[in-house]
N, C-alpha and C positions, 0 to 999 in steps of 0.2 A: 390453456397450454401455449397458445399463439405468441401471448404477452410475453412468458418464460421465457420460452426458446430466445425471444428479442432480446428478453434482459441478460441473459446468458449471455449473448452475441457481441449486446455491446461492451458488456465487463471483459471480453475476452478480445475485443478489439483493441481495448484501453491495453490490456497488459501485453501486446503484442507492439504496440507502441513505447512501452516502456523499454520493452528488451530492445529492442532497437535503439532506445537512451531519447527518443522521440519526444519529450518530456512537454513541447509544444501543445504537440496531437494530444498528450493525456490530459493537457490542463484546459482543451476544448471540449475534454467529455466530459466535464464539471460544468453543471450549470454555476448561472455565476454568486448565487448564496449559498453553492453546497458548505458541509460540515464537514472536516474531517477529526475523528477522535485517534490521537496519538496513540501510542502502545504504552504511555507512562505520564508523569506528570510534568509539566517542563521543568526540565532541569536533572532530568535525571537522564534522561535520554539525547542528543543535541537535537532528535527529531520530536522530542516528545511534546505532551500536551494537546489542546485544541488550536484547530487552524478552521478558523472562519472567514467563508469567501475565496475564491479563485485565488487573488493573488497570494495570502497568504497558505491557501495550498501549495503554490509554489514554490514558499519559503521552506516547505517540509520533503522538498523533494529536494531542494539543494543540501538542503541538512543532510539528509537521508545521503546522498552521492558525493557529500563532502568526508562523512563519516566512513560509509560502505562499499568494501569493491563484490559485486554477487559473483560467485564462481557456479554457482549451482541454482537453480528455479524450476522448482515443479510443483503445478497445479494439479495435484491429485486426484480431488472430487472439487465439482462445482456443482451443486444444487439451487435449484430456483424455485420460489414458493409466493405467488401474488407478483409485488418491486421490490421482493429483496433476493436477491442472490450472495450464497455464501460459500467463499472458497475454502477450501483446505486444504494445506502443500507445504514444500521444505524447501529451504534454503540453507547454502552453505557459501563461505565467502571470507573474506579477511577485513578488520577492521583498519581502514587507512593511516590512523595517526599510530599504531601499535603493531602494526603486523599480523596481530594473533589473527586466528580461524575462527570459525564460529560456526553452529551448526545452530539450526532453530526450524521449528515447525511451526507454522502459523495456521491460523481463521480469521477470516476479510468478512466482514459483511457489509453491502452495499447497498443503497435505496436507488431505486432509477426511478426517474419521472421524465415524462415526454424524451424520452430515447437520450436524456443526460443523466449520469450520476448525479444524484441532490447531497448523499449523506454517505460514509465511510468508517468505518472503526474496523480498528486494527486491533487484533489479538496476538500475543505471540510471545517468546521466552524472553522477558528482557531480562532477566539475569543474565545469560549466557550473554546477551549484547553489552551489558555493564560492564562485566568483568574481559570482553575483549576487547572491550575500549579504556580499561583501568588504565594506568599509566604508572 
């Protein structure tokens, strides 16, 4: 249960840093060959796809804040089981190059190893993100 609670603590660290636009602090809680798996494949998403290693996790955060302004983030349920912790929450928000709104409910699962995230996949509506980024 020890383990849990920590891995909980530090996922919940990370997106505390995020809301804060911290993006530094988040890219320190990746060790530096984590994985992150997009919510799509690239090219459909501008964040989508695999991002392997630090820096190009970086690249999917700028994607991510070049695309998304979040009006709304809540983490619903977080549960933790062994190093994986899984979120589940909603988000609402406008998509920057179009205006539109967007509404989406997500699930994150994360791996932690030695008190960094290793690995990341992202669930979540991309339709609803498609068609508010449509043009």
């Amino acid at each position: 249960m020890k383990e849990e609670e920590e891995n909980i603590g530090i996922v919940k660290q990370l997106y505390d840093a995020y809301k804060r636009h911290d993006i530094s602090s988040v890219l320190d809680m990746f060790t530096d060959h984590a994985v992150l798996h997009g919510p799509a494949p690239a090219g459909v998403l501008p964040w989508g796809g695999i991002y392997d290693g630090r820096e190009r996790i970086a690249d999917f955060f700028k994607a991510l804040d070049e695309s998304l302004e979040t009006l709304q983030f809540e983490l619903r349920d977080v549960i933790a089981q062994g190093n994986k912790v899984v979120v589940v929450g909603y988000q609402r928000g406008r998509a920057k190059p179009t205006g539109r709104l967007y509404e989406i409910e997500f699930v994150y699962i994360w791996s932690v190893r030695d008190g960094k995230t290793s690995e990341f996949w992202v669930y979540t509506d991309t339709a609803a993100l498609v068609e508010a980024l449509r043009r």
